[in-house]
C-alpha positions in Angstrom: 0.0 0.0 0.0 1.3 3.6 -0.9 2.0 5.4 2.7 0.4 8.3 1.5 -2.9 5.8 0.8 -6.2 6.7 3.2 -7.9 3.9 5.6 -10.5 3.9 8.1 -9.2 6.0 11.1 -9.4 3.8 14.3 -12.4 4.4 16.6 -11.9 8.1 18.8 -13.4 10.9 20.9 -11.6 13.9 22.4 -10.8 14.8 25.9 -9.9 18.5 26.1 -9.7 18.7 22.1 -7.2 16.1 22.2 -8.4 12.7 20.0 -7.9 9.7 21.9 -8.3 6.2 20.7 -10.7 3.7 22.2 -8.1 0.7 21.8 -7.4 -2.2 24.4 -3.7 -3.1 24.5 -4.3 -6.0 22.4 -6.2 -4.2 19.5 -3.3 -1.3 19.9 -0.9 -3.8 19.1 -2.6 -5.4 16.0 -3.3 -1.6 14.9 0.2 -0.4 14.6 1.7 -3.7 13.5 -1.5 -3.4 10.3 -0.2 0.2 9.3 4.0 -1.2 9.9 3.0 -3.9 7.3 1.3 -1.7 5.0 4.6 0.2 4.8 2.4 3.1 6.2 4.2 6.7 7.2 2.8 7.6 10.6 3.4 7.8 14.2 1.7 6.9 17.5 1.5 9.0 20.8 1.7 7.2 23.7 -0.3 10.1 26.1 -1.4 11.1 29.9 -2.5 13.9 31.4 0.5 16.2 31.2 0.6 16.0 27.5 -3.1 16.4 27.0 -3.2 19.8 29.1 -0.1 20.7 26.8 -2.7 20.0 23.4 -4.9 22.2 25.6 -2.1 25.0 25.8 -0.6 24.9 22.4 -2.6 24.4 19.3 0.4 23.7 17.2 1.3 21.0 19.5 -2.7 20.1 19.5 -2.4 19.5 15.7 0.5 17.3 15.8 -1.0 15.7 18.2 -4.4 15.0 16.5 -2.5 13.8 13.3 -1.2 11.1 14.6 -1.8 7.3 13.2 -3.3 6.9 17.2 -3.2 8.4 20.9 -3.2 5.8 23.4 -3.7 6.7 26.7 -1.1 5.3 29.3 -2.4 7.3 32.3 -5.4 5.2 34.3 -6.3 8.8 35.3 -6.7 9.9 32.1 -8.7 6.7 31.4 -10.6 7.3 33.9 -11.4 10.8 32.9 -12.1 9.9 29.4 -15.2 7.0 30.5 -16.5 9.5 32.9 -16.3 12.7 30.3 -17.9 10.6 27.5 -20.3 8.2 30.3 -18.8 4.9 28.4 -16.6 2.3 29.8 -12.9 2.4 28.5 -10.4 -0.3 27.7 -7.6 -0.9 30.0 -4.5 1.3 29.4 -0.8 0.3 29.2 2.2 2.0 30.1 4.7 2.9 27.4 7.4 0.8 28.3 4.5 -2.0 28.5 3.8 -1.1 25.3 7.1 -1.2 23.8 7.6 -5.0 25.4 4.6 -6.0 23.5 5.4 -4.6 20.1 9.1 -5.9 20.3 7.9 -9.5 20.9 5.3 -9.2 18.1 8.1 -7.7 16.0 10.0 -10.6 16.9 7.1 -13.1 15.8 7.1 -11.7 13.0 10.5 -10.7 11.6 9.9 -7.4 11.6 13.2 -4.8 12.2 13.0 -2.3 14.2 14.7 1.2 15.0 15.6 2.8 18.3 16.0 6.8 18.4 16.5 8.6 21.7 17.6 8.0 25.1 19.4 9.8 27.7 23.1 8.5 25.6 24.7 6.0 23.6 25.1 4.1 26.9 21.5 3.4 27.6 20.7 3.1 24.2 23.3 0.2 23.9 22.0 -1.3 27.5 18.5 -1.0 26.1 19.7 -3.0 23.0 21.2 -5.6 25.3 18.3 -5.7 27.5 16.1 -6.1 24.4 18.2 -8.8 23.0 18.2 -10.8 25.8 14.6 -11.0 26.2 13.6 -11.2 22.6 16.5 -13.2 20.6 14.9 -13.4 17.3 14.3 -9.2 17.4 16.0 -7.3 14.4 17.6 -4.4 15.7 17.6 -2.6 12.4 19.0 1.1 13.0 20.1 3.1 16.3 20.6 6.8 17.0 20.8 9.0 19.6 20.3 12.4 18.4 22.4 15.3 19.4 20.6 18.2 22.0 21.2 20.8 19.3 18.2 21.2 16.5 19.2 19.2 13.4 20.1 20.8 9.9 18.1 20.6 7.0 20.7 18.2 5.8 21.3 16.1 8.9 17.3 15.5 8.7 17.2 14.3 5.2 20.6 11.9 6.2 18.8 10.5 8.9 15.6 9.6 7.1 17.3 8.5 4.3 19.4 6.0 6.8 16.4 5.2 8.2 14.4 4.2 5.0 18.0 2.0 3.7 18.0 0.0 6.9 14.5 -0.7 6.1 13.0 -0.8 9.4 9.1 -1.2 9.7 8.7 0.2 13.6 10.6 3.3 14.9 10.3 3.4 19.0 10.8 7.2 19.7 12.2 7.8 23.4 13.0 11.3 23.1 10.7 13.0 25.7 7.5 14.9 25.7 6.4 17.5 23.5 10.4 16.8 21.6 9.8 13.3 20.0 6.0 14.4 18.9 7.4 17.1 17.2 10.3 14.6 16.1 8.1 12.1 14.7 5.7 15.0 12.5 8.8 16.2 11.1 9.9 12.8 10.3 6.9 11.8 9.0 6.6 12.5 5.1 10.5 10.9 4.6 9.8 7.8 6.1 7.8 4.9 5.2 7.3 3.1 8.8 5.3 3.8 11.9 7.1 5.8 14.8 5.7 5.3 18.2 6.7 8.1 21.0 7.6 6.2 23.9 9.0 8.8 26.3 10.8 7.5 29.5 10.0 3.6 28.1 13.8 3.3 27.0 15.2 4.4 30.5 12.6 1.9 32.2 13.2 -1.0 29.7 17.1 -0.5 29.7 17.1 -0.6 33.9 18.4 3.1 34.2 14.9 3.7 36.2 13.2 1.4 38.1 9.4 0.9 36.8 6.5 1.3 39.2 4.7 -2.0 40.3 1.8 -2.6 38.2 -0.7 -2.1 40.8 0.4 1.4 41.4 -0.5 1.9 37.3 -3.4 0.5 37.8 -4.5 2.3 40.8 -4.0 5.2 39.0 -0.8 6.4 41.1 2.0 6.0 38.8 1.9 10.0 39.3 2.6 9.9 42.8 5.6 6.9 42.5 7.0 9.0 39.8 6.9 12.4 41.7 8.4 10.8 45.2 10.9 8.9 42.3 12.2 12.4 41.3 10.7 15.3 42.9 12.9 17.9 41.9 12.0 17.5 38.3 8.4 16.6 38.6 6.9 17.8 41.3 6.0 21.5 39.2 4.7 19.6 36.5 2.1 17.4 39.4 1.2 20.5 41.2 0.6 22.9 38.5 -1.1 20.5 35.9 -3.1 18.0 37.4 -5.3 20.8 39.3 -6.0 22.6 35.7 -6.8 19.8 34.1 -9.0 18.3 36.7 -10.5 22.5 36.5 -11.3 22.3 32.3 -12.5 19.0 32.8 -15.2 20.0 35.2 -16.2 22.6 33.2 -16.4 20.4 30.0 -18.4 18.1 31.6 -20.7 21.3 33.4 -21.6 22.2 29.9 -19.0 24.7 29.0 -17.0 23.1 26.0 -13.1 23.1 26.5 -11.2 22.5 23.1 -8.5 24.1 24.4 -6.4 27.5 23.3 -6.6 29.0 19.8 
């Protein structure tokens, strides 16, 4: 199929004007490895509630965003929003690095390479090989890169791509951090012909640099808190600041008062 070719867009609503797709783990996986098949240009955001009150903020980042392939919620507190916005029951959610697990073993399955772009160095990105390897033998680690801090040129992007297209990868896991590897993966988007997935900290938890929260806490709904007592400093702006807004616009959307965010 030509990437550029149209399909029926995946079942969605929107929380905040951000689209979010009513997928169970299972059917996310089967979606993305459809469109990786297909040879399909795209990209997938893996979301929670920090992200969606940045759609709400910024509409450029809103449209990049919304034109993704899908927008899978990893947050059970943005799950749980999004059943009691739209009064319907919602599919389990997964966290990224959950997510990543279950794509590389389905890549694995079937032969399918794959590309790893991002993390915190070469170091983790080689330990997150390793780790990878050692769990899935048969995975085809296609192509790895960990891009420099400083914006690319116009040259160094159209290198890249065309590295990425010769290796010929089919799945592109993004760890770049949010809003960076969004903006990474639109950009990236018309020169490739495979599916990017934006897994933000998934390489640092996958490649043991940061100990994962116990899956209860996720599905409790406080992966927030074990992140913010993980690394306060960083975070705890970012917990104080957005969870009370977005907990604000969503009253207010649901009282009647429509909130599609900024123009």
């Amino acid at each position: 199929m030509n990437p550029g070719a149209s399909r029926t867009p995946e079942p969605s609503l929107q929380l905040l004007g951000m689209k979010v797709n009513l997928l169970d783990p299972e059917q996310a996986v089967a979606a993305i490895l459809s469109s990786a098949a297909e040879g399909r240009a795209g990209y997938v955001c893996v979301t929670n509630v920090h992200q969606c009150m940045m759609t709400f903020d910024d509409p450029g980042f809103r449209a990049v965003v919304n034109d993704s392939e899908l927008v899978l919620p990893d947050s059970t507190i943005l799950r749980w929003a999004f059943g009691l916005r739209h009064r319907i029951r919602t599919p389990a959610s997964e966290k990224g690095a959950d997510l990543m697990l279950s794509l590389c073993a389905a890549a694995e399955q079937g032969g399918m390479p794959i590309a790893l772009i991002g993390g915190k160095d070469e170091a983790v990105l080689n330990t997150l090989s390793v780790k990878l390897l050692d769990r899935f033998p048969g995975l085809q680690i296609g192509f790895r890169h960990s891009p420099p801090f400083h914006p690319a040129s116009p040259a160094e992007v159209r290198q890249l791509a065309a590295d990425l297209d010769a290796s010929g990868v089919k799945l592109i896991f993004v760890g770049l951090g949010c809003p960076k590897q969004e903006r990474w993966m639109a950009q990236y988007k018309p020169l490739l012909h495979a599916i990017m997935i934006g897994v933000g900290a998934a390489f640092d938890f996958n490649a043991g640099a940061v100990r994962p929260s116990p899956a209860w806490v996720h599905k409790a709904g406080l992966e927030w808190l074990y992140r913010l007592l993980s690394e306060p400093h960083r975070l705890w702006r970012r917990y104080l600041t957005t969870s009370p807004r977005f907990l604000f616009h969503l009253a207010l959307d649901m009282a009647g008062f429509p909130q599609r965010g900024r123009q």
